[in-house]
C-alpha positions as CSV (number, residue, x, y, z in Angstrom):
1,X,30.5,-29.8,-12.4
2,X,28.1,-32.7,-12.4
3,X,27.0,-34.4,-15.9
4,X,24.8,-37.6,-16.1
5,X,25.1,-39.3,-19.0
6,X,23.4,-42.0,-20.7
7,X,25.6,-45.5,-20.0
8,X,25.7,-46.8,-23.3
9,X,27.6,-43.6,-24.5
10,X,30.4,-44.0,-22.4
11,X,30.9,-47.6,-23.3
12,X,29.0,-49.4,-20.9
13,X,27.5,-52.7,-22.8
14,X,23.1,-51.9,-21.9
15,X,22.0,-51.3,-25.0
16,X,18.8,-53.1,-26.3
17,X,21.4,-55.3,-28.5
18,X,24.1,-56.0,-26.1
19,X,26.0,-53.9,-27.2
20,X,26.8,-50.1,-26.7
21,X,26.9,-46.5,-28.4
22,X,30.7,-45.7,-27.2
23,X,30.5,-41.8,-28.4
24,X,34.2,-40.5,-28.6
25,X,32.8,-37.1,-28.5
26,X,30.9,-37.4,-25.4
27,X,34.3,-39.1,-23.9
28,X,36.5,-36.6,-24.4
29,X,33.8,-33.9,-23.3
30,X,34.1,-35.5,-19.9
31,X,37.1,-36.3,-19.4
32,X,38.0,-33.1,-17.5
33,X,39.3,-34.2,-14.0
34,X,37.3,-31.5,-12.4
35,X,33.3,-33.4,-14.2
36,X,31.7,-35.8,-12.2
37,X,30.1,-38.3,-14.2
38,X,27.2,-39.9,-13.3
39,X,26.0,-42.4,-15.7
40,X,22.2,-43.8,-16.2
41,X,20.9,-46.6,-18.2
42,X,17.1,-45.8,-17.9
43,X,15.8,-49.2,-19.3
44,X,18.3,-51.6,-17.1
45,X,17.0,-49.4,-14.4
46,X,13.6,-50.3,-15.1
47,X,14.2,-53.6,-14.7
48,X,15.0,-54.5,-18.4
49,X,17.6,-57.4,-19.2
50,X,20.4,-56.6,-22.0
51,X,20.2,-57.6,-24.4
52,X,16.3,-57.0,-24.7
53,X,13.8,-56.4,-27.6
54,X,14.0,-53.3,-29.7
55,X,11.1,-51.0,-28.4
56,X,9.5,-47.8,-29.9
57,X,6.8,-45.5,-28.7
58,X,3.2,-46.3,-30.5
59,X,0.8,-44.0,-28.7
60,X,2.4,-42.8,-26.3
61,X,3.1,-46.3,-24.8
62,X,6.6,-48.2,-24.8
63,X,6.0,-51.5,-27.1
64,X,8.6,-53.8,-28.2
65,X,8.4,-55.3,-31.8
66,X,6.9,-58.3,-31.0
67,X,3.9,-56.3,-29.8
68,X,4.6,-56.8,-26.0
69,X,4.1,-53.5,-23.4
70,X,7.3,-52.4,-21.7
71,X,5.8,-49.1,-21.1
72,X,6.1,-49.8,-17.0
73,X,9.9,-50.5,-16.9
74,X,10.6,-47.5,-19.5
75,X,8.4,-45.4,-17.0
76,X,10.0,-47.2,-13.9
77,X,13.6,-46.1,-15.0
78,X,13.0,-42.7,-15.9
79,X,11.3,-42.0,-12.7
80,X,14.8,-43.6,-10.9
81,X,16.6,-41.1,-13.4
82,X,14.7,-38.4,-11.9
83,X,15.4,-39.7,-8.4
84,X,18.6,-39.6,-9.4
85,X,18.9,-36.2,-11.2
86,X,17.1,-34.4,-8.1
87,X,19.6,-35.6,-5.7
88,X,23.0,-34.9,-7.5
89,X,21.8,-31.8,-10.0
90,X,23.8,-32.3,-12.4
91,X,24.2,-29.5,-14.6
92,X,23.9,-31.0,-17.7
93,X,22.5,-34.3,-19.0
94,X,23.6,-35.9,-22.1
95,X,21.7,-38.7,-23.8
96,X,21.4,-41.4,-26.5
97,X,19.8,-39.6,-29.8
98,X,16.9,-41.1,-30.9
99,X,16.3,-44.0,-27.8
100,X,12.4,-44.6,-26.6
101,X,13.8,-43.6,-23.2
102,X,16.1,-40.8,-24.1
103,X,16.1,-39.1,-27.1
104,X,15.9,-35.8,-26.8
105,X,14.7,-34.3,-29.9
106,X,13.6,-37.4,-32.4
107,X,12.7,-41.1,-32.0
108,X,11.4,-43.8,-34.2
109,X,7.6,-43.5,-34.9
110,X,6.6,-46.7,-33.4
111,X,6.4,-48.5,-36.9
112,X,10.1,-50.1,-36.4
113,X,10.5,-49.1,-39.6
114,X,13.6,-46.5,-39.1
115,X,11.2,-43.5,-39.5
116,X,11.9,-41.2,-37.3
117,X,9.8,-38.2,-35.9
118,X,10.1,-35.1,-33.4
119,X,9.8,-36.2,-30.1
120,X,11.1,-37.0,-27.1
121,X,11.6,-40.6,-25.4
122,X,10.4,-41.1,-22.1
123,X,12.8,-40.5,-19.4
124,X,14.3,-37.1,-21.8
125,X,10.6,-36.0,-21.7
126,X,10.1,-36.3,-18.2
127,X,13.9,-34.6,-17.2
128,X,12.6,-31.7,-19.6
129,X,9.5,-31.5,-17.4
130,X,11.4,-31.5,-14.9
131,X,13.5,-28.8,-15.4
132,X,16.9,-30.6,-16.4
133,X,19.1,-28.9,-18.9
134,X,19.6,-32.0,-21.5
135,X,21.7,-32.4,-24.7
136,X,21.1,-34.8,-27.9
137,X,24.4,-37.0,-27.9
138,X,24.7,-35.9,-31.8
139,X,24.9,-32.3,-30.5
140,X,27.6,-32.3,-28.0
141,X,30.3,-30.2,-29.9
142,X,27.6,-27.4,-30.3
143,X,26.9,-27.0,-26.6
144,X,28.7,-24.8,-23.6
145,X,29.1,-26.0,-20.1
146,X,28.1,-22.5,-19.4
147,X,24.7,-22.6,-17.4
């Protein structure tokens, strides 16, 4: 069984803050010996540093809060995602809750207020569109590895 996952959940220091979303949950549902893990950072992919500029989606374009356009490099890593995804098809793909690039079923509004709204961030939306079967990060004890 393959199962990308996004970086930052499995510990690796790429998100926007330097930091990282270690998710214990996520950890232990991988940690079967027979689960190749293949993780993604969409936005380092794209050519963004870490730490970077918080960014949200305003109008369907990537800004950060400064007001500057990364909607290129969010676009450039999801399209290595899919590059990615299509060669090794995994069969599951867990990402970050609520991240411009891959949330899965909210973000933030673009406001960088906290308010969040239904939606998908940009490399989640373009997996979906691409057939992937993905998962929310919050959601991992509710799913089956069943296909």
């Amino acid at each position: 069984m393959k199962i990308m996952v996004s970086a930052c959940l499995l510990g690796e220091n790429c998100k926007y803050s330097g930091g990282n979303n270690k998710n214990e949950a996520v950890l232990c549902f991988v940690e079967d010996p027979g689960i190749e893990v293949i993780p993604v950072c969409p936005e380092v992919m794209g050519g963004l540093p870490t730490p970077r500029a918080p960014a949200e989606i305003r109008d369907g374009i990537v800004v950060t809060r400064d007001g500057r356009t990364v909607d290129a490099q969010f676009r450039a890593g999801a399209e290595k995602c899919l590059e990615i995804a299509r060669r090794v098809r995994p069969d599951l793909i867990i990402l970050q809750s609520r991240s411009p690039s891959c949330g899965v079923k909210q973000i933030y509004d673009g406001t960088f207020t906290g308010t969040l709204i239904d939606g998908m961030g940009v490399t989640a939306r373009l997996l979906r569109e691409n057939g992937f079967r993905l998962v929310d990060a919050e959601e991992i004890d509710r799913i089956s590895l069943e296909k």
